[in-house]
N, C-alpha and C positions, 0 to 999 in steps of 0.2 A: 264181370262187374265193370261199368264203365266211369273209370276213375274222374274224368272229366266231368263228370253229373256232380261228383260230390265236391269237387271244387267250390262252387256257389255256397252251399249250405255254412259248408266248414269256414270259407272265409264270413260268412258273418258270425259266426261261433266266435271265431277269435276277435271279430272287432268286439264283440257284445264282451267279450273276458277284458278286450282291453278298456273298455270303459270301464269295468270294476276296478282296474287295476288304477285307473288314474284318480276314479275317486279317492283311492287310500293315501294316492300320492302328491294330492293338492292336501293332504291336511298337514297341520303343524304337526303333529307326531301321530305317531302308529305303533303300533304292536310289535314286535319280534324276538324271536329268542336263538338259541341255538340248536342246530340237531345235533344227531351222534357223531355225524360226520364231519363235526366242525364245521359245517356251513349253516350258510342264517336263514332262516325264514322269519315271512310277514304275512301278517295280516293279509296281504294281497295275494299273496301266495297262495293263500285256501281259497282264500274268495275267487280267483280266477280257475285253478282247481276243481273248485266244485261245479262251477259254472259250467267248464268244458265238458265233464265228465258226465254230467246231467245230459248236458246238449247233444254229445253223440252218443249214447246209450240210447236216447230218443230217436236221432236219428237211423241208427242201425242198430237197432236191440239186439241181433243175433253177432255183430263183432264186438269180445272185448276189450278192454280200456286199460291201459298201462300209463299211470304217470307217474312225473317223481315221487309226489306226494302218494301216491297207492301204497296203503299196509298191506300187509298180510299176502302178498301173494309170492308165491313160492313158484322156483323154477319147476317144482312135477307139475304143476297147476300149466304153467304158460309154455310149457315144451312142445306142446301137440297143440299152439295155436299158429294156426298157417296164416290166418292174416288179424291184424291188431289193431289197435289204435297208439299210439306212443307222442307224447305229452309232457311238454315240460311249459307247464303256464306260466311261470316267469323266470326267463331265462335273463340272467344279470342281476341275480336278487341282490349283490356285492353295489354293483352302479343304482338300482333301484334305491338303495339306501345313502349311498353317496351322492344323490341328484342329479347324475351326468348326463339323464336319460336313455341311456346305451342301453336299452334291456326289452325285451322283447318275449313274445307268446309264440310258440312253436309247438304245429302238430303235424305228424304224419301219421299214413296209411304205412304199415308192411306187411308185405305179402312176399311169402317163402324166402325169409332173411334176406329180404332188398324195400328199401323204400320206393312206394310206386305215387306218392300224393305227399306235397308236402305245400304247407300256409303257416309264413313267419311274418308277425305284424308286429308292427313299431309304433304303441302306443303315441307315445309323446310327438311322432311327426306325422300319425296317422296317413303311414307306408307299408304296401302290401308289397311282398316277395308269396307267390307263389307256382308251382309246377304239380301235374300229372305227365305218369310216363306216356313217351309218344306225341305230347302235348306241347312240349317247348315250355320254357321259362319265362315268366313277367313280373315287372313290379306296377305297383298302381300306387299315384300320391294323392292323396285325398280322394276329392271326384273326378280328378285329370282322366283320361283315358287312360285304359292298362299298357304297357309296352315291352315289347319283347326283349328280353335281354340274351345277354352272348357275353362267353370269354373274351380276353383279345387277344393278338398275337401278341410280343413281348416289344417295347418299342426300343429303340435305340439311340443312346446318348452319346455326341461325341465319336463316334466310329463304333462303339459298343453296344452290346447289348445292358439294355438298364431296366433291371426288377423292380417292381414296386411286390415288399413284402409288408405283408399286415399281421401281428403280433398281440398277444392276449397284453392288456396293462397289468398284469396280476401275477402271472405264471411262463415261467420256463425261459423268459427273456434274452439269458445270458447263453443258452443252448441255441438259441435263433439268431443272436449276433455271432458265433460261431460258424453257425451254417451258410449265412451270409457272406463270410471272409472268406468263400469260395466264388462268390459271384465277381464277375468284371466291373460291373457299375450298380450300384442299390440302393434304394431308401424306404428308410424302417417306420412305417406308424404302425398304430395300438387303435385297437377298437374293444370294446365289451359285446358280451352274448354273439348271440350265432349273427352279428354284423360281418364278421371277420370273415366269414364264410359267404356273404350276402357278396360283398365288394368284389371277390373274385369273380363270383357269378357274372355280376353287372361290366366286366372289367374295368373295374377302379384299383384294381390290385392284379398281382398275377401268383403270389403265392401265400399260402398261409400255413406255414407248418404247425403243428402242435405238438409240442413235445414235455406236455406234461398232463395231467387227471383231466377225464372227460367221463361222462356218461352217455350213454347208448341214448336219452333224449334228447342231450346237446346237438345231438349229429342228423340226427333220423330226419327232419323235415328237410333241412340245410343241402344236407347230401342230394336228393334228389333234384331240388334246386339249380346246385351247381351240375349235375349229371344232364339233365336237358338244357344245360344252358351253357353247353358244349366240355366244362371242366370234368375232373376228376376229383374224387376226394377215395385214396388207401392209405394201408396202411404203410409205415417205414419199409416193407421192403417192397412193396409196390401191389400188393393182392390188395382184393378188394375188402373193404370195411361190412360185415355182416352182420343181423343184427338176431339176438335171442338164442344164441349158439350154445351160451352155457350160465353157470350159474350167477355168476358174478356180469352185473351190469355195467361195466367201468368199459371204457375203450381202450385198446392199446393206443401209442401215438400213433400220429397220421398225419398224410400231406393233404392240404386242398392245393390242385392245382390248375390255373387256366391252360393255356393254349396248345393243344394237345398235339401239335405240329415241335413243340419242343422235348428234345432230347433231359428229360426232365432226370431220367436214373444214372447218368453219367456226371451231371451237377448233382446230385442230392446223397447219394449214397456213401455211404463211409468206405 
């Protein structure tokens, strides 16, 4: 399969979902309620949802579709699928509802527990992150030209070396200022949805830990992203992040990290 063929399709996929998505979000209210899991869903939610799942069951009728919203399917069902589709059409439904516009459509390809194709669109500044393996990393802003992106090496402030870490506005904060108080020189912003993971990519950031609940579609496009576009993204003791291994979809925590010239296990580990 030549991952790079499906780049084109799929990113118009997700612009066409992010146009759903902005419809709901220019109106004065909208729909939503709560799931089981205490988090929220909208209206746009489905709506981008259905739209994806439509679009690539079309495009590739013989690979199936995992996304957040998908009932009914059970780990005997998706054990013995070696390559997938994996879906989370609105990733930031929390900032989506808050107006921040931090929120974003993310799909990847995985093949034999690694993401090999990933396309993360950002509705609201109509901004393209995307990668295939082998392929390298790009983002595209509007009709600008695509450009390649890259980690960076870690800059230095002052004689030091100085982190730029990027931190969820929601979750785990007080474990990342912690982690932090190991670094020589650092400053802390907050992004929503798989932004957090974009910025390392791009090097606007150099680390992003996570150290609280995530699911397996938070990650899946992100990851490959930051993987061709030199970073890393494991788990806390530094193995790689896998994806459909076992029953439960959650991720454990995990570092996104740039510049792969830094001795990353000797700062990060407890």
């Amino acid at each position: 399969m030549n991952y790079q063929d499906l780049l084109t399709p799929v990113i118009d996929i997700s612009k066409r979902a992010g146009a759903a998505i902005l419809e709901v979000y220019r109106k004065d209210d909208f729909d939503q309620r709560i799931k089981s899991d205490n988090s929220p869903l909208t209206e746009a939610d489905m709506a981008s949802h259905r739209l994806i799942c439509q679009a690539l069951e079309n495009l590739t009728p013989e690979i199936p579709v995992l996304s957040e919203e998908s009932k009914g399917i059970t780990f005997d069902e998706r054990k013995s699928w070696e390559t997938y589709w994996l879906v989370d059409p609105l990733d930031g439904t929390k900032e989506f509802i808050a107006r921040n516009d931090e929120f974003t459509t993310n799909i990847a390809l995985i093949h034999d527990g690694r993401p090999v194709l990933g396309v993360i669109y950002v509705p609201v500044f109509d901004t393209l992150y995307y990668a295939a393996k082998y392929f390298g990393a790009n983002k595209q802003q509007g009709d600008k030209d695509a450009e390649k992106i890259s980690v960076r090496p870690v800059p230095e402030k002052n004689n030091a070396k100085h982190y730029t870490v990027v931190g969820s506005r929601r979750h785990g904060i007080e474990k990342v200022e912690k982690l932090c108080a190991k670094m020589p020189s650092f400053s802390l912003t907050s992004k929503g949805s798989s932004l957090k993971m974009c910025l390392v990519a791009e090097g606007e950031a150099d680390l992003y830990p996570r150290l609280a609940p995530t699911s397996e579609w938070d990650t899946g496009a992100a990851q490959i992203i930051v993987e061709e576009a030199g970073g890393q993204l494991v788990k806390t003791d530094f193995s790689v992040l896998e994806y459909n291994t076992k029953e439960s979809l959650l991720n454990p925590h995990f570092f996104v990290l740039g510049d792969d010239k830094e001795d990353w296990q000797s700062l990060l580990r407890e």
